[in-house]
N, C-alpha and C positions, 0 to 999 in steps of 0.2 A: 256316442262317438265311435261303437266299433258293432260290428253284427254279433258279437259277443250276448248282451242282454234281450238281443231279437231272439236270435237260436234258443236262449234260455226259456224266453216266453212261449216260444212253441214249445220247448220241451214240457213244461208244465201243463198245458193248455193238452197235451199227447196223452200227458197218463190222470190227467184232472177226472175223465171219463169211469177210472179205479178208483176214484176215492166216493164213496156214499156219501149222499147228499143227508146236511146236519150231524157230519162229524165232527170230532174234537180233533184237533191237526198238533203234532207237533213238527216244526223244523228244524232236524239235525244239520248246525251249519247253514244258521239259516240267512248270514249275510247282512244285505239291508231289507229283508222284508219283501223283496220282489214276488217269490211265490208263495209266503202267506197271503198277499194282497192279491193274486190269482187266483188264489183256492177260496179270499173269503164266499165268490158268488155260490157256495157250496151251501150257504147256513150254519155253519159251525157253530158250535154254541160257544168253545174256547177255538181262540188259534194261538199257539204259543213258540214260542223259537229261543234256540240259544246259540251259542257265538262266540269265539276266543274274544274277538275282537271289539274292544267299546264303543269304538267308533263304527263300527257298523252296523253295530246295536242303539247307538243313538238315532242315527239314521231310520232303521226299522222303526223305531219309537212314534218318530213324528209322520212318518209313513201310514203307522198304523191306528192311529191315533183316535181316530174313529172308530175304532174295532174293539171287541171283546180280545187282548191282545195279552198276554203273557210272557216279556220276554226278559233273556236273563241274559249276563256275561258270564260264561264259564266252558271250562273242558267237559265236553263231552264223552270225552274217551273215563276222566275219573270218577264221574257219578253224572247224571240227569237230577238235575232238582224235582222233582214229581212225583209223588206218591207212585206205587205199584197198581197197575191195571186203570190207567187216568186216562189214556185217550184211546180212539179208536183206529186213528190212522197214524203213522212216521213218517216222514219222508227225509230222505236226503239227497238234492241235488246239487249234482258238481263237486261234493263233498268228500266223499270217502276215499278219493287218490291223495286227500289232503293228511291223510290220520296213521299217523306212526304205527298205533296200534289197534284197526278195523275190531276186531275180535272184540275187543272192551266195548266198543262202542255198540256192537249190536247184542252183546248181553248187556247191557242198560237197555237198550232199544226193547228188546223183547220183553225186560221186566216192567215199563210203561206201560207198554201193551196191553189192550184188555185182551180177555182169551177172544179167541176168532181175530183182534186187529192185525190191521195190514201194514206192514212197513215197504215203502216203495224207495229202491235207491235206483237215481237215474246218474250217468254217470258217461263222457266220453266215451267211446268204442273204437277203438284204430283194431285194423286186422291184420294177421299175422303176416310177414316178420317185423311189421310196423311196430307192432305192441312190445316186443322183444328188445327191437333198438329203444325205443323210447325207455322203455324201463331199466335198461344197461345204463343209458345216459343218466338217466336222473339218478343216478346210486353214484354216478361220480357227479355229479352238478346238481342236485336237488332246484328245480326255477319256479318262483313263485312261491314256494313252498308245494308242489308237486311231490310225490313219494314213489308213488306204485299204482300205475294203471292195471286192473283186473279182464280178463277175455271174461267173456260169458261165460263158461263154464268152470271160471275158478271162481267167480263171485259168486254160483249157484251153490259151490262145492263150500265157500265161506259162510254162507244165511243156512246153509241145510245145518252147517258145524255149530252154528250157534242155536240149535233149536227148533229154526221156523224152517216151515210145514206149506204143502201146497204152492209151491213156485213158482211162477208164470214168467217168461221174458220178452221183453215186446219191443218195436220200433216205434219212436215220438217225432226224432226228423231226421235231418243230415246227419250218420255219425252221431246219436244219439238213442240210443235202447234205454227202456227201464227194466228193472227187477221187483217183481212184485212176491 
């Protein structure tokens, strides 16, 4: 009903090309399942996703249903359910303007990790002073649950802080870059 889950699908379908074929995937924030369902053509041997939300997660459920599929209800930001060094790829889309406190979230991310995995956050882009208002505003109006959009070079300056190594940042569509 809106160009919202199109845009998404190309986004996925943009940086699907960065994830190694017969990965184990997890989704930070992974909604209803739209880009594990994306990523299954990958081979993945797990696809797994977690999610504040129940009802988005039931949704993924019967989405995924078919699939090697792992998915949980929970905060991302207080722990990942998943043993240390469990998959090979992360992703978060759309996600991480959502999370009070990013930081947490990508040291869980990075302890999932196996060593060498890739965590890919893709994530709206508005450019400067777009980014500025938008972010002034949502500190007096929070919409959606919206927090804090990142430039490229603060999200680089945030994944270098938490650890991860070898940073790439790329275009997937409109107004849309990932972080690899």
């Amino acid at each position: 009903r809106s160009f919202w889950p199109l845009w998404l699908d190309r986004w996925v379908d943009g940086f699907a090309k960065d994830v190694p074929e017969g990965s184990s995937i997890l989704d930070i924030g992974c909604g209803t399942g739209n880009a594990l369902l994306r990523l299954s053509r990958k081979k993945p041997p797990l696809l797994a996703g977690i999610d504040i939300s129940p009802k988005s997660i039931v949704v993924a459920k019967a989405k995924l249903s078919n699939l090697p599929a792992d998915l949980k209800v929970g905060d991302a930001e207080s722990d990942l359910p998943w043993p240390n060094d469990a998959f090979d790829v992360a992703i978060m889309t759309a996600a991480i303007h959502h999370v009070p406190n990013p930081e947490n979230v990508l040291h869980q991310a990075f302890r999932i990790l196996k060593p060498k995995g890739r965590l890919i956050i893709a994530d709206p882009f508005f450019f400067f002073p777009l980014l500025q208002i938008e972010n002034l505003l949502l500190k007096i109006y929070p919409l959606n649950g919206d927090l804090h959009f990142f430039s490229q070079k603060g999200l680089r300056t945030l994944v270098e802080g938490c650890g991860f190594q070898d940073i790439e940042q790329k275009h997937a569509a409109f107004l849309a870059r990932y972080t690899i």
